[in-house]
C-alpha positions in Angstrom: 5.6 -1.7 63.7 8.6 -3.2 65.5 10.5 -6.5 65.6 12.5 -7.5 68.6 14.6 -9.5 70.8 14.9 -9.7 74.6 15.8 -11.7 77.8 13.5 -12.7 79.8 14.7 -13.1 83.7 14.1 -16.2 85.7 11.4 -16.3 87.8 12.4 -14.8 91.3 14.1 -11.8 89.6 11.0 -11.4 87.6 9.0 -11.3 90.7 11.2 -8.5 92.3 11.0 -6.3 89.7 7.2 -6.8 89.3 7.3 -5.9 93.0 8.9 -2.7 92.0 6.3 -2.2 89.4 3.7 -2.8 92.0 5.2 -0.6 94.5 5.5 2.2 91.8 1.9 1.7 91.1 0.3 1.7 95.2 2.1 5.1 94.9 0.5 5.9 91.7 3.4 7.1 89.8 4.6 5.8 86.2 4.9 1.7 86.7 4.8 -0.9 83.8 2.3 -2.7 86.3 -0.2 -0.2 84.3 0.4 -2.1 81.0 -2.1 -5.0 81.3 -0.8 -6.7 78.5 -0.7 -10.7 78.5 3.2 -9.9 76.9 4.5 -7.5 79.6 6.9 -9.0 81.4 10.0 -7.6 82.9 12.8 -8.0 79.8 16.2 -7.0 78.3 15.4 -5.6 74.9 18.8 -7.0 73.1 17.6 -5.7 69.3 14.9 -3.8 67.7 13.8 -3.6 64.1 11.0 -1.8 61.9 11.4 -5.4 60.1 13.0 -8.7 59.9 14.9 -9.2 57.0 14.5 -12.7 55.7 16.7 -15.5 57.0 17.1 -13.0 60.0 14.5 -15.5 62.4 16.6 -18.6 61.3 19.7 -17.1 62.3 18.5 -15.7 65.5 17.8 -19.4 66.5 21.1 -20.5 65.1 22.5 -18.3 67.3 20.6 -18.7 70.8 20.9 -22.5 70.4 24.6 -22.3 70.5 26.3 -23.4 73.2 27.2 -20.4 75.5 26.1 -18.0 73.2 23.2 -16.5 75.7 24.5 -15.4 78.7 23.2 -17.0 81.7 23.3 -14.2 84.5 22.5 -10.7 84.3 23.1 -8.2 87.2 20.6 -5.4 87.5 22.3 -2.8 89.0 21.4 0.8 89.9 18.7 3.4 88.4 19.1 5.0 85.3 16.4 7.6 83.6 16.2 7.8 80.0 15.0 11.8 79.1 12.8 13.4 76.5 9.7 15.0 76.8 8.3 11.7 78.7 11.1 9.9 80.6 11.8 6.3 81.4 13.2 4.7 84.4 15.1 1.5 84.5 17.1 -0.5 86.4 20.6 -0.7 84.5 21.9 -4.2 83.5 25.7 -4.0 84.1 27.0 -5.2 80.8 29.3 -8.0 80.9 31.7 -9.5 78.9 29.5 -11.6 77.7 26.2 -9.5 77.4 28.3 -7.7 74.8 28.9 -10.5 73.2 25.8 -11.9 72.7 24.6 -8.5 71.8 26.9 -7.9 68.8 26.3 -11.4 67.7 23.1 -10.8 67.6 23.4 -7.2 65.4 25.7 -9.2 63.1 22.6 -11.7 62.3 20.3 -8.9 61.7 21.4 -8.9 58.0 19.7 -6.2 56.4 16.8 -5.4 58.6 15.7 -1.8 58.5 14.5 0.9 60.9 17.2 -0.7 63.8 17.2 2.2 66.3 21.0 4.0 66.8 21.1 3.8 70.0 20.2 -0.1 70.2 23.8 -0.6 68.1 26.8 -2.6 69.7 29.0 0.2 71.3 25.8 2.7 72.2 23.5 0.7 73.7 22.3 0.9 77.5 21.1 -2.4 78.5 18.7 -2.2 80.9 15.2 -3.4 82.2 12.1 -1.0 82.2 10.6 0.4 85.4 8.4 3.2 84.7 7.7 4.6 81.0 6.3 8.2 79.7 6.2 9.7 82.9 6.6 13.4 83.2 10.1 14.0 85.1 9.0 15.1 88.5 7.2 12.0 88.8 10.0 9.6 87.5 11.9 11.4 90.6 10.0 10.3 93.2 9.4 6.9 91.5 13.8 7.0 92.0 13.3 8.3 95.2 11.0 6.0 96.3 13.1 2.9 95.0 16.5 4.0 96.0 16.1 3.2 99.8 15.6 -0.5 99.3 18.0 -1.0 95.6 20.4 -3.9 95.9 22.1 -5.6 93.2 20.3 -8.3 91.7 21.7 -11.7 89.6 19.5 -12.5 87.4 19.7 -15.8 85.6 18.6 -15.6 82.0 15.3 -17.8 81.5 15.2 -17.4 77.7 15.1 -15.8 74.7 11.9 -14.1 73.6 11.0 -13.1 69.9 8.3 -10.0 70.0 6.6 -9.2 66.5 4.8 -6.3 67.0 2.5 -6.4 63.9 0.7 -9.8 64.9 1.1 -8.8 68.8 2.9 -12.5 68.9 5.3 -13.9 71.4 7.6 -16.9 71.1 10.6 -18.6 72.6 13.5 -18.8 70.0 15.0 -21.9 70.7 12.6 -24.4 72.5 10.9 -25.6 69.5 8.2 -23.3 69.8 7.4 -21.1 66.6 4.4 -18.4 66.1 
């Protein structure tokens, strides 16, 4: 299954892109408002794997208890569509300084995990937060369409780190004393 790491946004930035969501779905196009799921919540997917290697968990908290080592803003900017036979749309995450940062970091404690995806690697990856997944691309034009007249750049403080183990469907907070 998959393994992951992500931001979450803070609370008002999670409520305007669930307002996008919502939006997207009143005009019943692709919207991750359809995904019912008690886990989906707006997110910055920072590292993927098929597994955990082990000691991989332990160095992940290591590393987002670290002083400054999460970055504490993000800026969502502008729309970007990710193609293929279904297409995503997203709102990009301008990648700072310090997003990079934190993002290599993070790669360098993934050890030996396998199945990381290419394009989730430090020099290839597109941070960004989903909008609208597997929709055919006519439909994620007019979802772009119908969000472009009201985008505005959005700062984003980061409310925390979430772990995401996709065999046990399990969430958690790395770094808050919480475990599985």
């Amino acid at each position: 299954m998959v393994q992951s790491l992500e931001l979450l946004l803070d609370p008002e930035s999670d409520a305007a892109v669930r307002r996008d969501w919502n939006y997207l779905a009143e005009l019943g196009l692709p919207s991750q408002a359809r995904h019912t799921g008690a886990s989906n919540r707006p997110h910055v997917t920072v590292a993927v794997a098929s597994a955990f290697d082990v000691g991989t968990e332990d160095r992940l908290v290591e590393l987002v208890t670290t002083d400054d080592a999460v970055p504490g803003t993000l800026r969502l900017g502008g729309l970007v569509v990710f193609g293929g036979a279904r297409v995503t749309l997203a709102r990009a995450v301008v990648p700072s300084a310090e997003l990079l940062e934190f993002h290599a970091r993070v790669h360098d404690r993934l050890g030996d995990s396998p199945g990381v995806p290419p394009h989730l690697l430090p020099g290839r990856w597109t941070p960004h937060v989903t909008l609208a997944m597997r929709g055919k691309p006519h439909e994620i034009g007019s979802a772009a369409t119908a969000l472009s007249p009201g985008l505005h750049d959005l700062d984003a403080a980061v409310a925390g780190v979430r772990r995401w183990d996709g065999d046990a469907k399990q969430e958690w907070l790395l770094g808050d004393g919480q475990n599985r």
